[in-house]
DOGUDREN-613796 format. One line per field, with one value per atom (N, C-alpha, C): residue number from 1; atom name; x, y, z. Coordinates in Angstrom, 3 decimals. Each point is the difference from the previous one (the first is absolute). Last residue first. Example, Ala and Ser with C-alpha at 12.3 -4.5 7.8 and 13.67 -1.06 7.14 Angstrom:
<sites>
pos: c(2; 2; 2; 1; 1; 1)
site: c(N; CA; C; N; CA; C)
c1: c(12.850; 0.820; -0.770; 0.290; -0.890; 0.900)
c2: c(-2.250; 1.190; 1.090; -5.720; 1.190; 1.200)
c3: c(7.080; 0.060; 0.730; -0.070; 0.000; 0.000)
</sites>
This chain:
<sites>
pos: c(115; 115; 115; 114; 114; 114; 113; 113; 113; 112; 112; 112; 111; 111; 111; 110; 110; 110; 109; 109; 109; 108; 108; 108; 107; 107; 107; 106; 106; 106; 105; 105; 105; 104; 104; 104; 103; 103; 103; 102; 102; 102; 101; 101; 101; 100; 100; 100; 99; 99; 99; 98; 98; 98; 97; 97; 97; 96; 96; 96; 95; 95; 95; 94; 94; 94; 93; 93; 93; 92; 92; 92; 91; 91; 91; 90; 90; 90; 89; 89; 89; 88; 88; 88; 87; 87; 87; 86; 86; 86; 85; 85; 85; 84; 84; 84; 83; 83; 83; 82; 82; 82; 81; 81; 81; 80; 80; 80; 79; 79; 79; 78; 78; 78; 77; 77; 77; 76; 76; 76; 75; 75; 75; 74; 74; 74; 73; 73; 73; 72; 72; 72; 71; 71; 71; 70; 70; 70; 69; 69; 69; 68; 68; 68; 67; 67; 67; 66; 66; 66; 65; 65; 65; 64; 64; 64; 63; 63; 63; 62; 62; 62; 61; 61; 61; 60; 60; 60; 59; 59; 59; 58; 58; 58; 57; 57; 57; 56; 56; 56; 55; 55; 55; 54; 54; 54; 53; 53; 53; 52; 52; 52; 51; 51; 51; 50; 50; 50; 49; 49; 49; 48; 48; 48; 47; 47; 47; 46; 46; 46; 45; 45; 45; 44; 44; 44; 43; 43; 43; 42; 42; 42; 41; 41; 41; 40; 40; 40; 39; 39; 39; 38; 38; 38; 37; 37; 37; 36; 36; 36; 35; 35; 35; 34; 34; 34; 33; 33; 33; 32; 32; 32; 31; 31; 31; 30; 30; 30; 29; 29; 29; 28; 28; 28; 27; 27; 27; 26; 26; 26; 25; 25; 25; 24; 24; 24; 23; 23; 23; 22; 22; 22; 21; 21; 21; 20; 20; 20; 19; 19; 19; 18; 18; 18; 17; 17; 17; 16; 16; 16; 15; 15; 15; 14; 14; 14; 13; 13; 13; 12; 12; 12; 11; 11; 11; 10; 10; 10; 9; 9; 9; 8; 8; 8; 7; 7; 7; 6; 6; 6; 5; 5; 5; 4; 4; 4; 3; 3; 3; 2; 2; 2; 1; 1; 1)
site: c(N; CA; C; N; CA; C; N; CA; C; N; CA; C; N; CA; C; N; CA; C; N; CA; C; N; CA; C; N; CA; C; N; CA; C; N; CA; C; N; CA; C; N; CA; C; N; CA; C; N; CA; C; N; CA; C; N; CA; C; N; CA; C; N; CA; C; N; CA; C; N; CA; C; N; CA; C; N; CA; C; N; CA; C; N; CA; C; N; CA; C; N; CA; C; N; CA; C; N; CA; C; N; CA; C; N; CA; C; N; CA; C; N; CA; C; N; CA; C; N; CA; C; N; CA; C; N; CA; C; N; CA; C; N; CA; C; N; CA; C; N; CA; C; N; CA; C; N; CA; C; N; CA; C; N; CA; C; N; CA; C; N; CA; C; N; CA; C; N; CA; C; N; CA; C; N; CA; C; N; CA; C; N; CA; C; N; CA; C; N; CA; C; N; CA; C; N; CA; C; N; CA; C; N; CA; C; N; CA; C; N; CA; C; N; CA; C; N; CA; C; N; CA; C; N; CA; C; N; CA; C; N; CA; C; N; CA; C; N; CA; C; N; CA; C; N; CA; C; N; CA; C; N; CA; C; N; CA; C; N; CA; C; N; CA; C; N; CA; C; N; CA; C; N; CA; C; N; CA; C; N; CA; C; N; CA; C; N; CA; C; N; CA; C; N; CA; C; N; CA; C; N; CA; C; N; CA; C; N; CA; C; N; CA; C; N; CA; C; N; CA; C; N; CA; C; N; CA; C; N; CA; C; N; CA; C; N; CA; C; N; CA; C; N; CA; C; N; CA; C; N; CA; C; N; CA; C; N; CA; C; N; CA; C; N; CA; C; N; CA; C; N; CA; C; N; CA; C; N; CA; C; N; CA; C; N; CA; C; N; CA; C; N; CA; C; N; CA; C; N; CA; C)
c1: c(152.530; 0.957; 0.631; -2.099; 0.713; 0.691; -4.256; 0.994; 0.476; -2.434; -0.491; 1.159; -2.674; 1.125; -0.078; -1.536; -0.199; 1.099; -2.291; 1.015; -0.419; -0.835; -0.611; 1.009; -1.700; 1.080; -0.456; -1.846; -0.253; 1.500; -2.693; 1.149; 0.150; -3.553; 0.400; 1.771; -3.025; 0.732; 0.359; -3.809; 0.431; 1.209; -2.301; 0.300; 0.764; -1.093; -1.130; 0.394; 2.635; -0.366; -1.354; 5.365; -1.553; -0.449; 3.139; -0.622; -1.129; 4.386; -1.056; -0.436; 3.035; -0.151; -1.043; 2.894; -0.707; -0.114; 1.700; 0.266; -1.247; 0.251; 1.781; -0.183; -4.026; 0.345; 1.455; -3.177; 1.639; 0.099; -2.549; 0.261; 1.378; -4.170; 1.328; -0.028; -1.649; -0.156; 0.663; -1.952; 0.884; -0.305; -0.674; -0.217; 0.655; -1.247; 1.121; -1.143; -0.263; -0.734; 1.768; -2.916; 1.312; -0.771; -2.693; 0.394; 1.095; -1.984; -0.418; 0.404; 1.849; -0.070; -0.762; 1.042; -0.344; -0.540; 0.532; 1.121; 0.188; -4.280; 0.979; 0.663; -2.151; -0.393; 1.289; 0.018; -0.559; -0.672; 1.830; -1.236; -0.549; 4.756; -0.007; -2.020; 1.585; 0.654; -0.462; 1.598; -1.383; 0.468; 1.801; 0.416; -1.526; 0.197; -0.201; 0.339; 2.260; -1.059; 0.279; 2.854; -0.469; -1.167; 3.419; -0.880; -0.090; 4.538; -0.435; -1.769; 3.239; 0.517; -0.905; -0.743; 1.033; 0.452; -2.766; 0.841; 1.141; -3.404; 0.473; 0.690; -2.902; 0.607; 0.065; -1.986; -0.628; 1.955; -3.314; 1.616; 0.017; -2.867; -0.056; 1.032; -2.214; 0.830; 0.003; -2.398; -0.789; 1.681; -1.613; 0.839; -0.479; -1.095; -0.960; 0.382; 2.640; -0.759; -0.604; 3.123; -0.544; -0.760; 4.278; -1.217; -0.620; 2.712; 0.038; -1.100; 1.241; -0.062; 0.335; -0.490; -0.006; -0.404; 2.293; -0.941; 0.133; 0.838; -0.515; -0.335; 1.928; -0.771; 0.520; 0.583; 0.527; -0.761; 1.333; -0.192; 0.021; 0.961; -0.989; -0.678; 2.226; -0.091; -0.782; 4.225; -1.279; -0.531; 4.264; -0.716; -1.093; 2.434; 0.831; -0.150; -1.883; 0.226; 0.952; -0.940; 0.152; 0.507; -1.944; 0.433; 0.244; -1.448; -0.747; 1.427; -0.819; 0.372; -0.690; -2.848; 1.015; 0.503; -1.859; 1.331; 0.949; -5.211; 0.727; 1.719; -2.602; -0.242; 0.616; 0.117; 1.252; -0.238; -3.499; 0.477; 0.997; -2.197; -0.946; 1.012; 3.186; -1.353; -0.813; 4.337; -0.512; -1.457; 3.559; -0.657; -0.287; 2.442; -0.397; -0.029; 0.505; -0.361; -0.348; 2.777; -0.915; 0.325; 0.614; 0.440; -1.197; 2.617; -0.882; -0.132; 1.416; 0.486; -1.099; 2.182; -1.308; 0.609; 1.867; 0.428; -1.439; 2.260; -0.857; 0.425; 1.547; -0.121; -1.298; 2.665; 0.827; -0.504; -1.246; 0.463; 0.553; -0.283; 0.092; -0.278; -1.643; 0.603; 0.007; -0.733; 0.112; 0.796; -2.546; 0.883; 0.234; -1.074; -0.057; 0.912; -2.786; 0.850; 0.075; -2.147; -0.251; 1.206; -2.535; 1.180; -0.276)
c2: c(90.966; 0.569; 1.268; -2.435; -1.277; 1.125; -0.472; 1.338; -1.006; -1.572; 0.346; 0.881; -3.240; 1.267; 0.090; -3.986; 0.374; 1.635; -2.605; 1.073; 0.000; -3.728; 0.643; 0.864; -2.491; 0.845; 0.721; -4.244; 1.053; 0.596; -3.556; 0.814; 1.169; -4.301; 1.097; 0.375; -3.741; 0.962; 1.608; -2.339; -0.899; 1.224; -1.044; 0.917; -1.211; -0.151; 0.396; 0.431; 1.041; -1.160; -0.178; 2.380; 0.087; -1.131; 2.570; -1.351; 0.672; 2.584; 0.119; -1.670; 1.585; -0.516; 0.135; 1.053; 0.277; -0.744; -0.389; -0.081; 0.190; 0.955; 0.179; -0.633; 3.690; -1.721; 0.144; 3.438; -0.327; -1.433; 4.688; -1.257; -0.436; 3.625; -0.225; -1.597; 3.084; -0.929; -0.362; 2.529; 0.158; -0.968; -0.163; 0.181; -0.112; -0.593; 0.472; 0.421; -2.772; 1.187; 0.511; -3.519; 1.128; 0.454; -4.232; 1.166; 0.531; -3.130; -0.588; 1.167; -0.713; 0.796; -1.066; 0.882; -0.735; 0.804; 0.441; 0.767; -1.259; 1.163; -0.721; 0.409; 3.012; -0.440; -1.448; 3.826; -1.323; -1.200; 4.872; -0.053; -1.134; 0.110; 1.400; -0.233; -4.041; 1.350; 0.715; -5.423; 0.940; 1.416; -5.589; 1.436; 1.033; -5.728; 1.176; 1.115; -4.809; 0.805; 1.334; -4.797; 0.964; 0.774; -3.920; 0.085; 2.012; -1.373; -1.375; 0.266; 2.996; -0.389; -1.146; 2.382; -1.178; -0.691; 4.065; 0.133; -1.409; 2.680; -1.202; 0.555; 1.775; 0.403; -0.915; 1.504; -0.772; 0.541; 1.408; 0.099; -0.200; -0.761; -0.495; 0.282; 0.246; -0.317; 0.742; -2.988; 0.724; -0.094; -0.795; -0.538; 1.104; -0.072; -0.415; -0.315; 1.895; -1.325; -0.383; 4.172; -0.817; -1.830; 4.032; -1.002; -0.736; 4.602; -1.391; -0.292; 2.292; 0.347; -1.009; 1.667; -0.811; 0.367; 1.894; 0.653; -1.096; 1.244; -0.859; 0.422; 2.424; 0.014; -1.523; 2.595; -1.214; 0.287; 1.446; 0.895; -0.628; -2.477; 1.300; 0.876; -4.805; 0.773; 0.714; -1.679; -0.017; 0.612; -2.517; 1.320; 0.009; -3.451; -0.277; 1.930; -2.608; 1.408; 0.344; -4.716; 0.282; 1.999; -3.477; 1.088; 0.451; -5.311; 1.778; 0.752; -2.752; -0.142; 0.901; -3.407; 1.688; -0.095; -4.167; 0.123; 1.721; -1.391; -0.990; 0.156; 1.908; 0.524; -0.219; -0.842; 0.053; 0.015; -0.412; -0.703; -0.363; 3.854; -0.484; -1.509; 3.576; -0.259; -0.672; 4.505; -1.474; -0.243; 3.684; -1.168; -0.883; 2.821; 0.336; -0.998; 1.820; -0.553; -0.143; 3.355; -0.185; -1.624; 3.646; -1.046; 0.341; 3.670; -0.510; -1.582; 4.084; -1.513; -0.081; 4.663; -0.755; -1.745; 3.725; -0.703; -0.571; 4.513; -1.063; -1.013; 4.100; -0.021; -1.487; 2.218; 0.367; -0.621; -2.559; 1.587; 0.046; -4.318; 0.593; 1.209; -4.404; 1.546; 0.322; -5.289; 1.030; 0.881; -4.768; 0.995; 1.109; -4.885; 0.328; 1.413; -4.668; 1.045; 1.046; -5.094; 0.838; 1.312; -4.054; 0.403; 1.265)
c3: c(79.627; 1.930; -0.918; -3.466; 0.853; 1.423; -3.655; 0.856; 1.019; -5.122; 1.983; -0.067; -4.138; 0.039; 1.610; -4.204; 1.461; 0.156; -4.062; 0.468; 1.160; -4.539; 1.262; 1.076; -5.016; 0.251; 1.233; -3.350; 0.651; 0.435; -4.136; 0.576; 0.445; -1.693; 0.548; 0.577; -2.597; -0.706; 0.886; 2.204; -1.023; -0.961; 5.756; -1.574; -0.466; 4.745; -1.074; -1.374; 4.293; 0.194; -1.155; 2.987; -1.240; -0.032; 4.000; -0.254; -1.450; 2.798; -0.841; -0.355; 4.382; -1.232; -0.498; 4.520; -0.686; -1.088; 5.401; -1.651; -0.663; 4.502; -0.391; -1.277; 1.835; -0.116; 0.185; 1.121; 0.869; -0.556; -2.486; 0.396; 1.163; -3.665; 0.927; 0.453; -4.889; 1.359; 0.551; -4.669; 0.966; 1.286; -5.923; 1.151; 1.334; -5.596; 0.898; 1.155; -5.080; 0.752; 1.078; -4.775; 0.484; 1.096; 0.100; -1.224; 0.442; 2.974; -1.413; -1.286; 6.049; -1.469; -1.328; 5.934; -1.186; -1.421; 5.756; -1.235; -1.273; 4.180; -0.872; -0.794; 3.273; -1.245; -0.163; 3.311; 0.596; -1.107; -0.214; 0.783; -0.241; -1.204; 0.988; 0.684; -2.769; -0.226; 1.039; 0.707; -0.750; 0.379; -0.847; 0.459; 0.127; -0.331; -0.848; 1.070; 1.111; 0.174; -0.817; 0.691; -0.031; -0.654; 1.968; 0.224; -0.073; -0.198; -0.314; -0.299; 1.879; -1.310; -0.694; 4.552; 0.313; -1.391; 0.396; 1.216; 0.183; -4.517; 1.046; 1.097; -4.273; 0.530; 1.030; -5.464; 1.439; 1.110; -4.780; 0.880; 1.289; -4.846; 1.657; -0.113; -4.490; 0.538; 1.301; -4.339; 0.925; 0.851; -5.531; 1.403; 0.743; -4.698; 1.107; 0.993; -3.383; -0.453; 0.982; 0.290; 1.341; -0.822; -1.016; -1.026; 1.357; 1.349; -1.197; -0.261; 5.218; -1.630; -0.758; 5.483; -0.744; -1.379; 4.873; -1.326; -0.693; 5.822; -1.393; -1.170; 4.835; -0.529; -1.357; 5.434; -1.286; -0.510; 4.814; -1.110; -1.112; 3.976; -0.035; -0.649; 0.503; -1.020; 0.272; 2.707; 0.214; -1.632; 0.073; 0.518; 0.244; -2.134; 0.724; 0.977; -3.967; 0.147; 0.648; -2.706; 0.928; 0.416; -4.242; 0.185; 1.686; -3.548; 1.405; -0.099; -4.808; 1.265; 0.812; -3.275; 0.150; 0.964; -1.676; 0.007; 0.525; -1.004; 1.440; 0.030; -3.236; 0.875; 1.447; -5.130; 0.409; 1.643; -3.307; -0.051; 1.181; -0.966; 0.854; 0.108; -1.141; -0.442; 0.963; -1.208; 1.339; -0.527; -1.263; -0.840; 0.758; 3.086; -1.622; -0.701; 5.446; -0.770; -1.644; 3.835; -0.826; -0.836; 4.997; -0.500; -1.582; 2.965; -1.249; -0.195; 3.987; -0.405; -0.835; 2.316; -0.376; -0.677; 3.873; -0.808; -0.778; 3.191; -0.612; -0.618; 2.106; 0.788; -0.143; -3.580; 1.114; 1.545; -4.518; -0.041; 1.636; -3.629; 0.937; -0.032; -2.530; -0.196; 1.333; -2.551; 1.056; -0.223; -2.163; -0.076; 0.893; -1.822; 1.039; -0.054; -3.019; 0.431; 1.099; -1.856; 0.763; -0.047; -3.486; 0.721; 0.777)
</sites>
């Protein structure tokens, strides 16, 4: 399941989406997350039980057909352990794809600056 949370301040807004307990099983079923912003400023933190799953925060334009994201110096934004990392974007939907694991349960944080 996907949640969706947001803080304002005076001249901001950040948007949290978060994924929790998502498996290699479930993969085809995560939902995308539309920003509906540019993600200039974003960052990813993945955490849990990886059981050998491998996780991709890929990124679309037409919801349908999508492609791995990559961080700030052009690295793939893929995870085999806990981590976090920063990377921009003009997809319109986002989604974490896992793929390889057994008994895994991940937990993935997109964060940005919504304007």
């Amino acid at each position: 399941l996907m949640a969706l949370t947001q803080t304002s301040g005076k001249n901001h807004t950040r948007r949290i989406a978060t994924w929790a307990g998502e498996t290699t099983a479930g993969s085809a079923s995560i939902p995308r997350y539309a920003p509906l912003v540019s993600l200039a400023v974003s960052s990813v933190q993945v955490s849990g039980t990886f059981g050998g799953a491998t996780v991709v925060l890929q990124g679309s334009n037409d919801g349908v057909t999508y492609a791995t994201l990559k961080d700030l110096q052009g690295n793939n934004l893929s995870f085999t352990a806990a981590g976090y990392a920063e990377f921009s974007s003009g997809a319109a939907f986002i989604k974490p794809s896992i793929s390889g694991g057994t008994g895994d349960s991940l937990n993935i944080t997109v964060s940005h600056w919504a304007g």
